[in-house]
C-alpha positions in Angstrom: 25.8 -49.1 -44.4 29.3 -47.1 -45.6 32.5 -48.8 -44.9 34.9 -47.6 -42.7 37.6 -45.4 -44.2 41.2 -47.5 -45.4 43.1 -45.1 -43.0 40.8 -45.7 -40.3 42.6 -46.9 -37.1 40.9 -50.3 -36.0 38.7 -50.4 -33.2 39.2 -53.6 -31.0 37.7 -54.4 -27.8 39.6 -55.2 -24.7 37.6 -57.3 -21.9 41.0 -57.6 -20.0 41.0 -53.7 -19.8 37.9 -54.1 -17.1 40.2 -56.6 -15.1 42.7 -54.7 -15.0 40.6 -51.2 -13.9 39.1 -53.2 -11.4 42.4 -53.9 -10.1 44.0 -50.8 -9.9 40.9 -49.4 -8.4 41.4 -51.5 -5.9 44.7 -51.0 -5.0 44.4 -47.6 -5.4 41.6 -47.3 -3.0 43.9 -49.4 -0.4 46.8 -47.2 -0.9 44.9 -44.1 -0.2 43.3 -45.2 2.6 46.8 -46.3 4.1 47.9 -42.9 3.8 44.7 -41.1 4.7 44.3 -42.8 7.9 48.8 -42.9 8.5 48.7 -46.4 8.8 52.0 -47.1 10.9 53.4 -49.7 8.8 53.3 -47.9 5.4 54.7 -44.8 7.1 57.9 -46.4 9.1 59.1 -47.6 5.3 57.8 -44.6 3.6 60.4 -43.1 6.2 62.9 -45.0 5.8 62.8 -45.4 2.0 63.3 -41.6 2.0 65.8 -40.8 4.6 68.2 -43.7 2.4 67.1 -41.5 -0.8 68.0 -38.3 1.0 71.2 -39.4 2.6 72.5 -40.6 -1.0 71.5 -37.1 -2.7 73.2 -35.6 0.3 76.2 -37.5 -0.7 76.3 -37.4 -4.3 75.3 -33.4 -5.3 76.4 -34.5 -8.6 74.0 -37.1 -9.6 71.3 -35.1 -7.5 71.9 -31.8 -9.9 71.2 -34.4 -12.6 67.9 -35.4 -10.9 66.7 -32.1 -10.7 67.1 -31.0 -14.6 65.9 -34.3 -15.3 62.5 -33.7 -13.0 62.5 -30.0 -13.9 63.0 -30.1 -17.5 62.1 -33.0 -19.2 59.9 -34.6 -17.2 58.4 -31.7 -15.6 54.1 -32.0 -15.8 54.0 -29.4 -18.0 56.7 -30.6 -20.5 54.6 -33.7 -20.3 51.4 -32.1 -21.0 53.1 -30.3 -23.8 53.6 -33.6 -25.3 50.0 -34.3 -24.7 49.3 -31.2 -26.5 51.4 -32.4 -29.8 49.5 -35.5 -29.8 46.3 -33.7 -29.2 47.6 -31.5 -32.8 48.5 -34.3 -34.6 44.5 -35.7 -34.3 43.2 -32.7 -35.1 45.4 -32.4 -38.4 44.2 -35.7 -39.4 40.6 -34.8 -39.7 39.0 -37.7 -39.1 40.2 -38.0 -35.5 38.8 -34.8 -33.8 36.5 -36.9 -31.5 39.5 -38.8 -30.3 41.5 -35.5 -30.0 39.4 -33.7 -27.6 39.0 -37.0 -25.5 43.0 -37.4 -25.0 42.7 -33.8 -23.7 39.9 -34.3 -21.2 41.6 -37.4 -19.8 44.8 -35.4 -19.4 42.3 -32.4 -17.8 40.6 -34.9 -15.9 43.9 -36.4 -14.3 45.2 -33.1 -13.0 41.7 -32.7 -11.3 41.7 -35.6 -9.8 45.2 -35.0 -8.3 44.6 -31.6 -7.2 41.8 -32.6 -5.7 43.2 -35.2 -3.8 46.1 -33.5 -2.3 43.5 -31.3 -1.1 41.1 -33.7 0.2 44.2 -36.0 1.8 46.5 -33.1 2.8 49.7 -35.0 2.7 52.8 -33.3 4.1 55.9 -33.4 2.1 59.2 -35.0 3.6 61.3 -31.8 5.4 64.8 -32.4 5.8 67.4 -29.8 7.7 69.4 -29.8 4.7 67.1 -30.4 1.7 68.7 -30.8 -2.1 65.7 -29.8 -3.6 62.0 -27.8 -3.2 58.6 -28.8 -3.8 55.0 -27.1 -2.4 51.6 -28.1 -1.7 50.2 -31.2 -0.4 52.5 -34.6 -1.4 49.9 -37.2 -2.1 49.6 -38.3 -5.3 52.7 -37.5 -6.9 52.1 -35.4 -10.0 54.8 -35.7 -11.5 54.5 -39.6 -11.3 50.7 -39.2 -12.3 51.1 -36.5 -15.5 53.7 -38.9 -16.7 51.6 -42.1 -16.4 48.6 -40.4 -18.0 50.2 -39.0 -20.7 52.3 -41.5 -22.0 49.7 -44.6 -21.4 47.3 -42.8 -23.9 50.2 -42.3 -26.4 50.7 -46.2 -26.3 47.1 -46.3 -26.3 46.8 -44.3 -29.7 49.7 -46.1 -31.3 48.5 -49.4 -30.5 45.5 -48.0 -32.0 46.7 -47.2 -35.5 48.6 -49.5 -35.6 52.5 -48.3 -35.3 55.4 -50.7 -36.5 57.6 -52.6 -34.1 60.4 -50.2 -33.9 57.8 -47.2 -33.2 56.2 -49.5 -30.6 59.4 -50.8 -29.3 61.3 -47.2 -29.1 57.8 -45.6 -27.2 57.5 -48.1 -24.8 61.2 -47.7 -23.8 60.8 -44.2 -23.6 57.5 -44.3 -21.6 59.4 -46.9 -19.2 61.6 -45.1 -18.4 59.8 -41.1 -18.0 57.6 -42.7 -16.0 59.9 -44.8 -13.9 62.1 -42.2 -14.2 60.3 -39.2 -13.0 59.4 -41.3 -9.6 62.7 -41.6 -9.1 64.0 -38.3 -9.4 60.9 -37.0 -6.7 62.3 -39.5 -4.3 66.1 -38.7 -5.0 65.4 -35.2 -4.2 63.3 -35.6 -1.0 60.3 -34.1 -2.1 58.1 -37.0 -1.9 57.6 -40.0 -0.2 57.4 -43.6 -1.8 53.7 -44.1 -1.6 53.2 -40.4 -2.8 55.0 -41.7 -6.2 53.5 -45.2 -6.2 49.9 -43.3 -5.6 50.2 -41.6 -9.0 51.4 -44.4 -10.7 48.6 -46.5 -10.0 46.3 -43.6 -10.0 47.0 -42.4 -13.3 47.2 -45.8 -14.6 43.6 -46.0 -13.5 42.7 -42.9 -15.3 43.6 -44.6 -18.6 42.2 -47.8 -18.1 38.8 -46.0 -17.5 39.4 -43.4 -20.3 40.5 -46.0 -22.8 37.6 -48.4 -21.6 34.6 -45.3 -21.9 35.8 -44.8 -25.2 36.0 -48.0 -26.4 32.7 -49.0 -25.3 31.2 -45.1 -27.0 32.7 -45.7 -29.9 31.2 -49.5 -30.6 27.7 -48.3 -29.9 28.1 -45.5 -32.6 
């Protein structure tokens, strides 16, 4: 039996990582029932929520030009999978973590499936204002923006828990996934392109996909 490498990233286990699947499976299930089937209370403060958000970007074109570089730019899915796609790089480069690499990418592949295919399946309209700030197509529910964010930057904490980074790496990533993925919610409500559960849908959705992703691995990896 070889040892494992110095460099080698340690491999714990994580029971509490089944709780917590279980529980955003569960609420995710709820949610997207809810809006599947319009249940009336969830859409009355989905409605509400949004015409506030809409009357304040009405009101304030500065802060809502803001919003939209910050959604459009930065925290656009594709800048996000971009990131995905250094990390991605940077496990292929290391040699020994090419196994690791190509299951971040299928977990980031895997999330944009599963929100594609469930704006098709649910059909969601977005919100439509007479005097929108602000543009988005096809169907609103899950957010993506809300998801690619949560997918993307849960598996970076993932990885650097995993190898272990220092407290001002951890610290500095953490606030910086806070507040993307907050963030990017945000903005898709500010601009009236979503509606509250549409943003709270990807969060716990993608959320989910980690949980699973992280959980799968784990478990592969300790039989090997």
């Amino acid at each position: 039996m070889h040892p494992a490498p110095v460099d080698s990233p340690p491999r714990p286990r994580h029971p509490r990582l089944t709780r917590a699947t279980a529980v955003l499976a569960a609420l995710s299930a709820l949610l997207l029932i809810a809006v599947a089937t319009r249940w009336e209370p969830l859409m009355t403060l989905d409605g509400e929520l949004a015409r506030t958000a809409h009357r304040w970007a009405v009101d304030d074109p500065g802060l809502t030009q803001v919003n939209r570089v910050l959604t459009d730019w930065f925290w656009d899915p594709w800048t996000i999978r971009a990131l995905c796609g250094v990390v991605v790089v940077w496990l292929v480069w290391r040699h020994d973590a090419w196994w690791l690499a190509l299951w971040v990418a299928a977990t980031c592949a895997v999330g944009t499936l599963i929100q594609q295919g469930l704006k098709a399946a649910v059909g969601r309209a977005r919100p439509v204002w007479t005097d929108p700030v602000d543009s988005a197509h096809y169907a609103a529910y899950p957010s993506g923006h809300a998801m690619t964010a949560t997918v993307v930057w849960g598996l970076i904490l993932w990885l650097l828990r995993r190898y272990g980074a220092g407290r001002a790496l951890w610290r500095t990533a953490c606030t910086l996934a806070v507040v993307s993925v907050v963030g990017v919610g945000l903005t898709r409500l500010w601009l009236g392109v979503h509606w509250p559960s549409d943003v709270l849908g990807g969060w716990l959705l993608g959320a989910l996909t980690v949980t699973v992703s992280v959980t799968a691995y784990e478990r592969l990896t300790a039989s090997r």
